[in-house]
Backbone as CSV, one residue per row, in Angstrom:
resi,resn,N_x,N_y,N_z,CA_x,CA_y,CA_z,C_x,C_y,C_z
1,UNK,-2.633,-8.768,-13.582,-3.339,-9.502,-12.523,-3.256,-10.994,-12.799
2,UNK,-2.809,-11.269,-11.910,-2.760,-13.600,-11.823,-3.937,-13.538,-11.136
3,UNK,-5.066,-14.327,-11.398,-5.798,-15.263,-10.394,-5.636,-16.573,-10.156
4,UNK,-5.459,-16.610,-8.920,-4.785,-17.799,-8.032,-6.013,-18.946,-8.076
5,UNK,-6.970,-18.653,-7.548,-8.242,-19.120,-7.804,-9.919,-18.605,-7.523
6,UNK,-10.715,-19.188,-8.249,-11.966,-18.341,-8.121,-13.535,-19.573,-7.754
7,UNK,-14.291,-19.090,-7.114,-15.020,-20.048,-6.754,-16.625,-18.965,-6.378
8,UNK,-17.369,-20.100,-6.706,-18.665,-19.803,-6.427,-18.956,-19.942,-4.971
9,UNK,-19.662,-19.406,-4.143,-20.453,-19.680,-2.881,-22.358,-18.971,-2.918
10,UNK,-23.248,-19.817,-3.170,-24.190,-19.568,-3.434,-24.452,-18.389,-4.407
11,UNK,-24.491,-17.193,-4.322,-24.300,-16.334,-5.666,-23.404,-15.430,-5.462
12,UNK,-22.457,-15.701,-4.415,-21.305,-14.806,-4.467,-20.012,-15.418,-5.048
13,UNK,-19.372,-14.901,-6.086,-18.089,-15.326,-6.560,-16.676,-14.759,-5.734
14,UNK,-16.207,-15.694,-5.294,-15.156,-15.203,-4.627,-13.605,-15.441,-4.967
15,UNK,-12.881,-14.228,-5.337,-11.764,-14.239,-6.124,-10.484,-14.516,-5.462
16,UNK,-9.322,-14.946,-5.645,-7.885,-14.471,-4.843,-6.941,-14.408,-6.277
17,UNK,-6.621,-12.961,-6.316,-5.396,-12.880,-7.154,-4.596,-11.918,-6.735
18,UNK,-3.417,-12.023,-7.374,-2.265,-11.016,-7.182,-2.499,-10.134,-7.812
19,UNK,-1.433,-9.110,-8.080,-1.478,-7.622,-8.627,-0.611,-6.483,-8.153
20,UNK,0.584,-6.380,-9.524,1.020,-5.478,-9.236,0.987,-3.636,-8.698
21,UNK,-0.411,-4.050,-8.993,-0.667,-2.326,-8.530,-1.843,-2.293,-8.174
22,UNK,-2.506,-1.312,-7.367,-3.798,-1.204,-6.468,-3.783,0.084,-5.674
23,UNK,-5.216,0.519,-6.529,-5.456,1.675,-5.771,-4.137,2.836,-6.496
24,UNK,-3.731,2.752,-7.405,-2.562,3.581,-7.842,-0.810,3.075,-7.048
25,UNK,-1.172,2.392,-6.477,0.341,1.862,-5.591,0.749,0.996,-5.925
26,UNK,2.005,1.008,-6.451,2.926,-0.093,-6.821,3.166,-1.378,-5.870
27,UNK,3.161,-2.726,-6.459,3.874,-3.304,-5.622,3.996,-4.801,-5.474
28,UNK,3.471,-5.592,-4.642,3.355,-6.955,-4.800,1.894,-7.275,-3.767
29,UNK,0.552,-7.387,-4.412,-0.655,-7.394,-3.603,-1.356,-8.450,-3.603
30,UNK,-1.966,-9.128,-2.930,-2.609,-10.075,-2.575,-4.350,-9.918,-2.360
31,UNK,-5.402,-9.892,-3.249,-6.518,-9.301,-3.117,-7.400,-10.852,-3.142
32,UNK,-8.388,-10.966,-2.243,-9.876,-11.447,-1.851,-10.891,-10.304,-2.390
33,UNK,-11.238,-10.739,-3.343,-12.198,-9.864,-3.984,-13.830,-10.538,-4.378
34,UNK,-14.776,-9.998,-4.092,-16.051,-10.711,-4.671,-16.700,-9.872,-5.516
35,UNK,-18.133,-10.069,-5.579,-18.696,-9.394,-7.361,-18.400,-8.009,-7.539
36,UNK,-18.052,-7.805,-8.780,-17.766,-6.772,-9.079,-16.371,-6.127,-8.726
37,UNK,-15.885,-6.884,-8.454,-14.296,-6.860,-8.167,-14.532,-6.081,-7.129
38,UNK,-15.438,-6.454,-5.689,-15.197,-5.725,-5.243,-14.426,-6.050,-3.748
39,UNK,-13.059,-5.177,-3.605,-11.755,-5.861,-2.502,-12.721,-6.074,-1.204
40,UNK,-12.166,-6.924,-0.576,-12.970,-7.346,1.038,-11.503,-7.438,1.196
41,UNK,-10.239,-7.659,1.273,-9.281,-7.876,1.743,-7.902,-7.780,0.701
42,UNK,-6.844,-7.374,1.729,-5.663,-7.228,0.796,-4.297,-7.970,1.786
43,UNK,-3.593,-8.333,0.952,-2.289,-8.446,1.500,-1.115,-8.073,1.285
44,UNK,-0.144,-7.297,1.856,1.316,-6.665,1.263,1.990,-7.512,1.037
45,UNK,2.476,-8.593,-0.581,3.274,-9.850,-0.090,4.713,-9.113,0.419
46,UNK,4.744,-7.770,0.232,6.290,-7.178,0.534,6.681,-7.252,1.683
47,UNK,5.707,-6.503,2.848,5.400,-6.101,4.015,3.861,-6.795,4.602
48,UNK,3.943,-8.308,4.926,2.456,-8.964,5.251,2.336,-8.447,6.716
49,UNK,2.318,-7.787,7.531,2.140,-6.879,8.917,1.548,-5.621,8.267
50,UNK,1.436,-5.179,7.379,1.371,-3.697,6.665,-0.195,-3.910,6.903
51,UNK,-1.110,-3.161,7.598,-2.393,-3.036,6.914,-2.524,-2.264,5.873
52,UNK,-2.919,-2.422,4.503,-3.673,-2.239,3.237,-4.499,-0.741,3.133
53,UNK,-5.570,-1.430,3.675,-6.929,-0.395,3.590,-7.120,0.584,4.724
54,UNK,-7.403,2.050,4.660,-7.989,2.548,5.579,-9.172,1.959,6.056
55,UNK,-10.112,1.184,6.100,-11.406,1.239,7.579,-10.632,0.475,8.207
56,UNK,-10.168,-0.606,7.982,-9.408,-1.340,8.985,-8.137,-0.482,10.121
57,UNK,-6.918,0.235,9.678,-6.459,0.903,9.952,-7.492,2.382,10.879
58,UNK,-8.596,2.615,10.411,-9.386,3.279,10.944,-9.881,2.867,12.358
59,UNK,-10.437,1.754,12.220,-11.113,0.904,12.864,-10.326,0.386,13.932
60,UNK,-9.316,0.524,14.021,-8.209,-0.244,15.411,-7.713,0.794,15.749
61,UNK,-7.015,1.997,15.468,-6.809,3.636,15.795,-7.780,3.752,17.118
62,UNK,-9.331,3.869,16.463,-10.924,4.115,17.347,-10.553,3.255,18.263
63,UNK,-10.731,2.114,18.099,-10.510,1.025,19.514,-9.352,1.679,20.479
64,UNK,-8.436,1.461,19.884,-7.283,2.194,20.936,-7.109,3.499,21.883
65,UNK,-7.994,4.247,20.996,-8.266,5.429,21.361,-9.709,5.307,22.432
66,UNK,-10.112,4.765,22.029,-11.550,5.161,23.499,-11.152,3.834,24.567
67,UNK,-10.950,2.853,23.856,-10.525,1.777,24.537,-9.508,1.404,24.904
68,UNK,-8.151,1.904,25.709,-6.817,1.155,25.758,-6.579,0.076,26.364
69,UNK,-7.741,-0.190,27.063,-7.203,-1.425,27.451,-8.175,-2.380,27.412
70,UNK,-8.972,-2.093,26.172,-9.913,-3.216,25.860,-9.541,-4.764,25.210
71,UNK,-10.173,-6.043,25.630,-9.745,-7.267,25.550,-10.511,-8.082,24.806
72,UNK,-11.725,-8.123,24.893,-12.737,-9.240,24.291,-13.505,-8.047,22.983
73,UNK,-13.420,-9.044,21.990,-13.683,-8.370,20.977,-14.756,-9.560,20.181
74,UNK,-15.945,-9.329,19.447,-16.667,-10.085,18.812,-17.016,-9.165,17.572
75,UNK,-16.409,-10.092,16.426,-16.251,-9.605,14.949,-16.955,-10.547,13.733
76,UNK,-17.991,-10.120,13.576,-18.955,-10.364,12.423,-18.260,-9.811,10.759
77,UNK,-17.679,-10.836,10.459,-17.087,-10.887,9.463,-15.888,-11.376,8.979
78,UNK,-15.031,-12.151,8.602,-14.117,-12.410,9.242,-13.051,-11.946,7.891
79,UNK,-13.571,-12.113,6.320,-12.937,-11.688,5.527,-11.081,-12.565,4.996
80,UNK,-10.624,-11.483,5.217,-8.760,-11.656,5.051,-8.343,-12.180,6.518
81,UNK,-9.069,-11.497,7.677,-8.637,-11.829,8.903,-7.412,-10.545,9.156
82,UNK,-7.557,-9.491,8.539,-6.554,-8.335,8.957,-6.979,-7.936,10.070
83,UNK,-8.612,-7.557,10.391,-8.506,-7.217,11.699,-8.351,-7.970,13.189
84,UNK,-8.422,-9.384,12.906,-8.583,-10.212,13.627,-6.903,-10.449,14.211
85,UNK,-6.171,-10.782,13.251,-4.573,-10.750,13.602,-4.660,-9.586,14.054
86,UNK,-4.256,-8.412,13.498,-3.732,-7.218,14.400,-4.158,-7.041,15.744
87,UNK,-5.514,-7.442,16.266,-5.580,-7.788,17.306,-5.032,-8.986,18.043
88,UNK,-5.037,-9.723,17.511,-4.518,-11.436,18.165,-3.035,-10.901,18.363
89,UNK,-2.144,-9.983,17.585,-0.772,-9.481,17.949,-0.793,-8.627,18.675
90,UNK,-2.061,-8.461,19.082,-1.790,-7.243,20.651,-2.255,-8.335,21.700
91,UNK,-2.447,-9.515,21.753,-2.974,-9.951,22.786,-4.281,-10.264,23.272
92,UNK,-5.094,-9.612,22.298,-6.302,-9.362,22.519,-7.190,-11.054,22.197
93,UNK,-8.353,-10.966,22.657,-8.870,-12.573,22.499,-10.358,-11.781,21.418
94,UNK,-10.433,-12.378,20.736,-10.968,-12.377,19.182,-12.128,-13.731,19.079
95,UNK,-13.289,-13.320,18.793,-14.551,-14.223,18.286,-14.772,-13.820,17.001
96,UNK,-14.294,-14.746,15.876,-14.661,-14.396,14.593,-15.454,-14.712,14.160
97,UNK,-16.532,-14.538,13.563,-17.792,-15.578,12.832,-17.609,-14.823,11.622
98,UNK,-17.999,-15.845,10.689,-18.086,-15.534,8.958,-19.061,-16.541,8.490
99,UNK,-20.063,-16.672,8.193,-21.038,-17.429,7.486,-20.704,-18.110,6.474
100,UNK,-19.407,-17.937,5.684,-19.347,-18.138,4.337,-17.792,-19.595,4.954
101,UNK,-17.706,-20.555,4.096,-16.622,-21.463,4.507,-16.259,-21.159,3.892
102,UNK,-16.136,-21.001,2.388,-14.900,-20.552,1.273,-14.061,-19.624,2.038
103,UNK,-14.901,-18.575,2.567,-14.091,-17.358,2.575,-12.933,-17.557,3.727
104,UNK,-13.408,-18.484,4.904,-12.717,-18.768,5.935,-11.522,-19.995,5.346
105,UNK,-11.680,-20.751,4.350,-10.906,-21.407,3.691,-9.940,-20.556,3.071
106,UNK,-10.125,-19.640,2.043,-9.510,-19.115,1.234,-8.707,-18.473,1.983
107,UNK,-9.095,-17.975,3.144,-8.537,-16.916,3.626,-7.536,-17.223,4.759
108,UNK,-7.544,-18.428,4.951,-6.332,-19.160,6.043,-5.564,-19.915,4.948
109,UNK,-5.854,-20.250,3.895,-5.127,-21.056,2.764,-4.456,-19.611,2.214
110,UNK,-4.338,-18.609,1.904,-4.048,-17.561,0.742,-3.481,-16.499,2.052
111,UNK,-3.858,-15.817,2.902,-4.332,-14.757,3.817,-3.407,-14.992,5.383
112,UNK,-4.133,-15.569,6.222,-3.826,-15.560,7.874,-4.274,-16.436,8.492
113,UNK,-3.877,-17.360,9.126,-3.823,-18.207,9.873,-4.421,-17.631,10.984
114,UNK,-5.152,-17.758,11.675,-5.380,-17.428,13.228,-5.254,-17.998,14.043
115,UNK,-4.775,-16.954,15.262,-4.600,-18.250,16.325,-5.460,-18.876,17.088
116,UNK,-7.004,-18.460,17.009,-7.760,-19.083,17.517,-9.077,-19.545,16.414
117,UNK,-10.105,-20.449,16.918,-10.904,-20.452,15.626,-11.595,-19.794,15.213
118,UNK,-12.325,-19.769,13.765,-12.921,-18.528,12.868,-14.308,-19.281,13.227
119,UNK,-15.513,-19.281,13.959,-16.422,-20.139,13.789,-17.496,-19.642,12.746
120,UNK,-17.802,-20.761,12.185,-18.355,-20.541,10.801,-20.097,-20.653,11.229
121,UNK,-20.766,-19.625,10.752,-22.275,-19.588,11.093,-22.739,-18.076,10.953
122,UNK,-24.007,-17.946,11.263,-24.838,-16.685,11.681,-24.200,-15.865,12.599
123,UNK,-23.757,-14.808,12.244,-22.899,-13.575,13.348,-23.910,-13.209,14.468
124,UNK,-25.192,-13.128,14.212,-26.288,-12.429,14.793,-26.966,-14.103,15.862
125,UNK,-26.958,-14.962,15.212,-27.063,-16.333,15.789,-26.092,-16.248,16.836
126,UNK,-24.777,-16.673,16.771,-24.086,-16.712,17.611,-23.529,-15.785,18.474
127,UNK,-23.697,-14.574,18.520,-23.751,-13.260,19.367,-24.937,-13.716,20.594
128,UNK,-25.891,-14.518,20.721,-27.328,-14.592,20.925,-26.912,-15.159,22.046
129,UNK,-25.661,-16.352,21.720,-25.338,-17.191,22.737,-23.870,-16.540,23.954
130,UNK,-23.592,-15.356,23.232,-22.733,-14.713,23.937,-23.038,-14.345,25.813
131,UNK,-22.279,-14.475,27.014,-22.748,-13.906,28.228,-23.282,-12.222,28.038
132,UNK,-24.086,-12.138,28.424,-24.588,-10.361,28.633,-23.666,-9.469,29.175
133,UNK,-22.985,-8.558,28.574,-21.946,-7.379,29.044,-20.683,-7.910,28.764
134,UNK,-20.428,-9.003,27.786,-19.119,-9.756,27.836,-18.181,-8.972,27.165
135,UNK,-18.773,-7.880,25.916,-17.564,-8.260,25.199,-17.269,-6.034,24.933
136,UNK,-15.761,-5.890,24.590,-15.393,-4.500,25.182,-15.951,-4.055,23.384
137,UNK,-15.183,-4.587,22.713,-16.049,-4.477,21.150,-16.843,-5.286,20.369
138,UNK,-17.784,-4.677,19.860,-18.584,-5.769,18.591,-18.093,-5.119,17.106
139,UNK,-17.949,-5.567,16.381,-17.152,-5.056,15.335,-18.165,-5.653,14.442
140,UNK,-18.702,-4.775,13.243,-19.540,-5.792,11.689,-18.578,-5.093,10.952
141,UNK,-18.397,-6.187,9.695,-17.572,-6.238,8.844,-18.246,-7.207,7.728
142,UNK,-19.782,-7.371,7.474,-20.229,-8.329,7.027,-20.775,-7.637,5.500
143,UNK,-20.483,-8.489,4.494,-21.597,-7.954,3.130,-21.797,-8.837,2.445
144,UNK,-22.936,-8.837,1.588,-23.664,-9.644,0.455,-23.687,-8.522,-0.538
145,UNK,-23.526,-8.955,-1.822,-24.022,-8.149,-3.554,-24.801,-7.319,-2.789
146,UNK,-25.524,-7.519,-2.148,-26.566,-6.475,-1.741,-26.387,-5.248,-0.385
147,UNK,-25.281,-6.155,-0.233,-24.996,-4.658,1.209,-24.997,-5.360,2.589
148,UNK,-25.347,-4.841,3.456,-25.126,-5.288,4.636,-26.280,-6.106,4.874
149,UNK,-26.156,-7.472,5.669,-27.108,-8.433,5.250,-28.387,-7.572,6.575
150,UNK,-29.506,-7.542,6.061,-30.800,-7.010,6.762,-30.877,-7.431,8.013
151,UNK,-30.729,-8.525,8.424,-31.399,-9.370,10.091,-29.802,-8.281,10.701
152,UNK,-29.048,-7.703,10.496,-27.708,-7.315,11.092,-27.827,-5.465,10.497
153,UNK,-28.763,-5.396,10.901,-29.053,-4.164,10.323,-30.519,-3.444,10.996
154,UNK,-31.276,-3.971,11.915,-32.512,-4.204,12.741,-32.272,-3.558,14.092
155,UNK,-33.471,-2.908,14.593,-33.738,-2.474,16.083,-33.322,-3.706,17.061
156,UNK,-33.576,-5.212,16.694,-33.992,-6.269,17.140,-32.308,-6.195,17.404
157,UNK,-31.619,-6.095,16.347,-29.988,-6.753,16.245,-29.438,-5.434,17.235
158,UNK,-30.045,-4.134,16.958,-28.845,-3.284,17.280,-28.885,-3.964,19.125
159,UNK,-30.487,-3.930,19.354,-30.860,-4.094,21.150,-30.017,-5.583,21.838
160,UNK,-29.853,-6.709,20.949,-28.989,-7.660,21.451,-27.083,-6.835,21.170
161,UNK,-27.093,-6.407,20.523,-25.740,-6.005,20.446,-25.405,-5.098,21.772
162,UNK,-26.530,-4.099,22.119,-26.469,-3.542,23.044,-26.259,-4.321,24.225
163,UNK,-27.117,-5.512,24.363,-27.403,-6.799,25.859,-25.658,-7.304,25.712
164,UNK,-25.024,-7.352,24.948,-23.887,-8.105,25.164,-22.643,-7.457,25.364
165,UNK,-22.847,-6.256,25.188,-21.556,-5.001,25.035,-21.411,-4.801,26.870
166,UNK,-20.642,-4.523,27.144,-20.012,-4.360,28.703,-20.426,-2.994,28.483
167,UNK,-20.828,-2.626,29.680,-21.130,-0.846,29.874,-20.633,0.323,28.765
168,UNK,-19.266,-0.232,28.989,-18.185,0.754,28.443,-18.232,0.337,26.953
169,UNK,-18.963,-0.429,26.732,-18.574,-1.485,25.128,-19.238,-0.302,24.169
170,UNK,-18.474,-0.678,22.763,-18.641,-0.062,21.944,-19.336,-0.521,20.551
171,UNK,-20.006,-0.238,19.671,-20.064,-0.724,18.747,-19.679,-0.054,17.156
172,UNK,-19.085,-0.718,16.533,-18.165,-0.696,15.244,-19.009,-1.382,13.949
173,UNK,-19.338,-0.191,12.803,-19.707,-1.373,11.631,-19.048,-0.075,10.401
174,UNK,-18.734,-1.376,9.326,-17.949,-0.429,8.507,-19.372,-0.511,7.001
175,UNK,-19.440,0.231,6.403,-20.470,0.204,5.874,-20.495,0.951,4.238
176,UNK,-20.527,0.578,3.284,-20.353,1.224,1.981,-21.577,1.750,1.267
177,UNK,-21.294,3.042,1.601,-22.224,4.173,0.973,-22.290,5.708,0.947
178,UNK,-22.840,6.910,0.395,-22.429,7.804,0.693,-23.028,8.859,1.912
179,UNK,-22.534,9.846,2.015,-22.522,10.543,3.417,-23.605,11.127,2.819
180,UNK,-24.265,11.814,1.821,-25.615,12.651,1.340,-26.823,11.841,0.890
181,UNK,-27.669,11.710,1.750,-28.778,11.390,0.973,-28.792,9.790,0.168
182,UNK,-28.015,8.972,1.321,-27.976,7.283,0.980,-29.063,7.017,2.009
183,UNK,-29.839,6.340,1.381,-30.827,5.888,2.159,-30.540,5.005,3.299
184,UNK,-29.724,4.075,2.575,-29.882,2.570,3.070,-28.422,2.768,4.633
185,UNK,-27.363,3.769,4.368,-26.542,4.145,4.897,-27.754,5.210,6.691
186,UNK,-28.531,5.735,5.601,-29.274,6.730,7.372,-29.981,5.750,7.469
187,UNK,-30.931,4.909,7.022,-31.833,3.714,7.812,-30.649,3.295,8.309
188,UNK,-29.813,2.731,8.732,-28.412,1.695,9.566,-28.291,2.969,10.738
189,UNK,-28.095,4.466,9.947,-27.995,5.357,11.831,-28.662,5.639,12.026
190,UNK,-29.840,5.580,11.831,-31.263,5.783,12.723,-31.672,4.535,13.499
191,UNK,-31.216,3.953,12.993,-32.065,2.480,13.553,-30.973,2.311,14.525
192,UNK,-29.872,2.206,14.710,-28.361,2.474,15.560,-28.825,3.296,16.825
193,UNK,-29.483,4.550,16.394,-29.749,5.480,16.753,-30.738,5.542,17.849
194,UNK,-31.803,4.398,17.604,-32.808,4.608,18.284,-32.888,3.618,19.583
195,UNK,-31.709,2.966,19.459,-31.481,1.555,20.366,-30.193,2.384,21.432
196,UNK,-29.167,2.983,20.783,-27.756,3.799,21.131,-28.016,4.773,22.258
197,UNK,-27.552,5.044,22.932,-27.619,6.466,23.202,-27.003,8.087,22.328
198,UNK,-25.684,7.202,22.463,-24.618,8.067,21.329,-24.587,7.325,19.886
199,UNK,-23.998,8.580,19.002,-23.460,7.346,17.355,-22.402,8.643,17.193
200,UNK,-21.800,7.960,16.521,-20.766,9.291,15.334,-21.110,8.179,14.479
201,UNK,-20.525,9.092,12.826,-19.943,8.729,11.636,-18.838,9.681,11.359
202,UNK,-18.259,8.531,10.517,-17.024,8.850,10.309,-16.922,8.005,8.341
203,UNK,-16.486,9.108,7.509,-16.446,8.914,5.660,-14.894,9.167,5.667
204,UNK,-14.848,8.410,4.545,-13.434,7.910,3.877,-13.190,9.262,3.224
205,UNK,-14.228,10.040,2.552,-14.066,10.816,1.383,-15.361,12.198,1.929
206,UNK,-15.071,12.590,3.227,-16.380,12.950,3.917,-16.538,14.668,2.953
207,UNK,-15.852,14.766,2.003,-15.973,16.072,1.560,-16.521,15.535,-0.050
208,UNK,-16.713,14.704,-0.500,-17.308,14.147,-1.466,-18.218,13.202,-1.028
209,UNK,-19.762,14.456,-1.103,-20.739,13.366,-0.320,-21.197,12.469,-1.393
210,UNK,-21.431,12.911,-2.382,-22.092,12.254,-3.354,-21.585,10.678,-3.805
211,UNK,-20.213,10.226,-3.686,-19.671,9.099,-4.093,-19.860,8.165,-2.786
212,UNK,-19.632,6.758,-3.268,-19.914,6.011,-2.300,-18.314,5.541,-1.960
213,UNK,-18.544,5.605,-0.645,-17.154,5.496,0.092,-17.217,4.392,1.496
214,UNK,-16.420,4.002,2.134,-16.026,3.062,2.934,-16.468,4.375,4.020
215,UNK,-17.692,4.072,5.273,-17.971,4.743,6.006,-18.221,4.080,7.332
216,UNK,-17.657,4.098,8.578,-17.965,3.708,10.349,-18.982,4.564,10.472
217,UNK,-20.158,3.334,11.006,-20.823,4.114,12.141,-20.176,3.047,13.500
218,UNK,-20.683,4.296,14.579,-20.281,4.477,15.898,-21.611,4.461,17.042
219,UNK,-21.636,3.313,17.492,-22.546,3.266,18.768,-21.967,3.188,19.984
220,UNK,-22.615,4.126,21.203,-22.304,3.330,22.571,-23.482,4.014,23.746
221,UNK,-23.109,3.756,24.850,-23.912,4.384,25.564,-23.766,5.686,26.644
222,UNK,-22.679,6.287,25.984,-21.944,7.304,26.464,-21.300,8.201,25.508
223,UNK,-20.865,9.241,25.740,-20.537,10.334,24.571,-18.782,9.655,24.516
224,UNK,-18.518,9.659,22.868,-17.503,9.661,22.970,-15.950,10.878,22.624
225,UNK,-14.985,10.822,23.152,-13.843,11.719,22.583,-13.436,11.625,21.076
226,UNK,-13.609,12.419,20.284,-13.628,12.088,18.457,-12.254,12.645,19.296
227,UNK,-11.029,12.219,17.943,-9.919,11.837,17.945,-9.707,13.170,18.047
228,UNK,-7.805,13.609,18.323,-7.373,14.533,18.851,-7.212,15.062,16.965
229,UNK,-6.915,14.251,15.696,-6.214,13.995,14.593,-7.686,15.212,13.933
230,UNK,-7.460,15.576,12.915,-8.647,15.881,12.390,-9.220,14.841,11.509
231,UNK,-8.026,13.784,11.095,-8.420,12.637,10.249,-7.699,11.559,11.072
232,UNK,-8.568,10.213,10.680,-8.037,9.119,11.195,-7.728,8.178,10.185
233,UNK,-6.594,7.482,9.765,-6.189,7.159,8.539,-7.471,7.496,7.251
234,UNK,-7.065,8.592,7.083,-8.212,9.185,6.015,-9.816,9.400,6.122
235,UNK,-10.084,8.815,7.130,-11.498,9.068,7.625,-11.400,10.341,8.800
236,UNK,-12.918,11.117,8.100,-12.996,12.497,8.935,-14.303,12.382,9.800
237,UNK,-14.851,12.609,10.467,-16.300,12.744,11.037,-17.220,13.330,10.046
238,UNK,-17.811,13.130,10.186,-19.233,13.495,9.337,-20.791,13.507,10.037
239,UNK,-21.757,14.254,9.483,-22.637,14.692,9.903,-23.863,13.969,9.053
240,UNK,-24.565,13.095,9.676,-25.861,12.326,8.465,-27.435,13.131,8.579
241,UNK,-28.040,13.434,8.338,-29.566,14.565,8.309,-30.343,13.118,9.063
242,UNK,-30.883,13.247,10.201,-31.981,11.818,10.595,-33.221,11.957,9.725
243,UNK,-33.403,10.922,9.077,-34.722,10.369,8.129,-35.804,10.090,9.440
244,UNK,-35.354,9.444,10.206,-36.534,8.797,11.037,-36.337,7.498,10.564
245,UNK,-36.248,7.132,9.894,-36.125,5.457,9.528,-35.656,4.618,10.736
246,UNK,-36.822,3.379,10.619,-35.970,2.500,11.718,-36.736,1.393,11.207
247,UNK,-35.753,0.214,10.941,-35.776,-0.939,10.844,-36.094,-1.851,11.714
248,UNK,-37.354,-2.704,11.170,-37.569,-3.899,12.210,-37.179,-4.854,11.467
249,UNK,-37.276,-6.588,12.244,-37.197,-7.869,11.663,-38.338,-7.928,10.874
């Protein structure tokens, strides 16, 4: 492993190094990593079009599939910017917010250029100022050491996410934890839940509940078609027990 460079942002350390191997795969890799080495983003220097990670690859499959001809997309998180290009190369028009400037630095310096701007601030702030029914996806992609930041995790947040989603709109958050008996994972679909009409989940590793894995939940206001695939780049549907939990501000 080379590290290219490493930097503090309030108490998150944020990494960029190379690496010949990842995840067991050979090759030439490009990783944005924060505490605990843990990846938020990758790059193929072999193949830079290649998406990396299944949720991402997960996560644009879903869009395509319920949505084909969805356009306006608003993405809380902005990371590497993998999901943001793969859309910007379909055409699609993209609102990125990322709170963090390093990361939006690092990540157009090291990562992807975008073609439009990354605006730097509160995801949940600037959603606020969005038109009502504007946008076909809301996508979270957001974390702190601690998980998914709380105010983006609320009855309060899911009900504006709801005010801004177009009828048909969907909502997308990728979320790290396990499918049995994670607390903090069923407070996020209950509270989803109680604002939603519909939810799925969908686990990276949905037959190993016990480990913590890269997991979508799924909001909208209509039932949706789970994929024709039994898996979607490695993610299967899954079933969460409702706690009752629901989160306020």
């Amino acid at each position: 492993m080379y590290v290219l460079t490493q930097i503090r942002d309030h108490d998150e350390t944020i990494t960029i190094y190379e690496t010949n191997e990842l995840y067991g795969e050979m090759g030439r890799f490009r990783v944005m990593a924060f505490h605990d080495d843990a990846v938020q983003g990758v790059l193929d220097l072999r193949d830079p079009a290649r998406i990396v990670l299944e949720y991402p690859k997960a996560m644009l499959h879903l869009m395509n599939e319920w949505l084909p001809s969805f356009q306006h997309i608003f993405l809380i998180g902005y990371g590497t910017g993998t999901i943001a290009r793969a859309l910007e190369e379909k055409g699609k028009n993209v609102m990125a917010v990322d709170i963090s400037r390093p990361v939006i630095e690092l990540s157009q310096a090291y990562f992807y250029q975008p073609k439009s701007n990354v605006q730097l601030g509160d995801g949940r702030a600037i959603l606020e100022h969005q038109p009502a029914g504007s946008m076909d996806y809301i996508l979270i992609d957001a974390f702190t050491e601690s998980g998914i930041p709380y105010h983006l995790s609320t009855y309060e947040f899911f009900a504006l996410v709801q005010q801004k989603l177009a009828p048909h709109g969907i909502l997308m958050m990728n979320v790290i934890g396990r499918p049995d008996g994670d607390y903090r994972v069923q407070a996020l679909a209950d509270t989803m839940g109680a604002v939603f009409e519909y939810t799925h989940t969908f686990a990276l590793h949905a037959k190993q509940v016990s480990i913590e894995q890269n997991m979508l939940l799924i909001a909208s206001a209509y039932p949706l078609d789970l994929p024709s695939t039994t898996a979607v780049a490695g993610f299967y549907p899954t079933a969460l027990i409702p706690m009752g939990i629901v989160q306020w501000d």
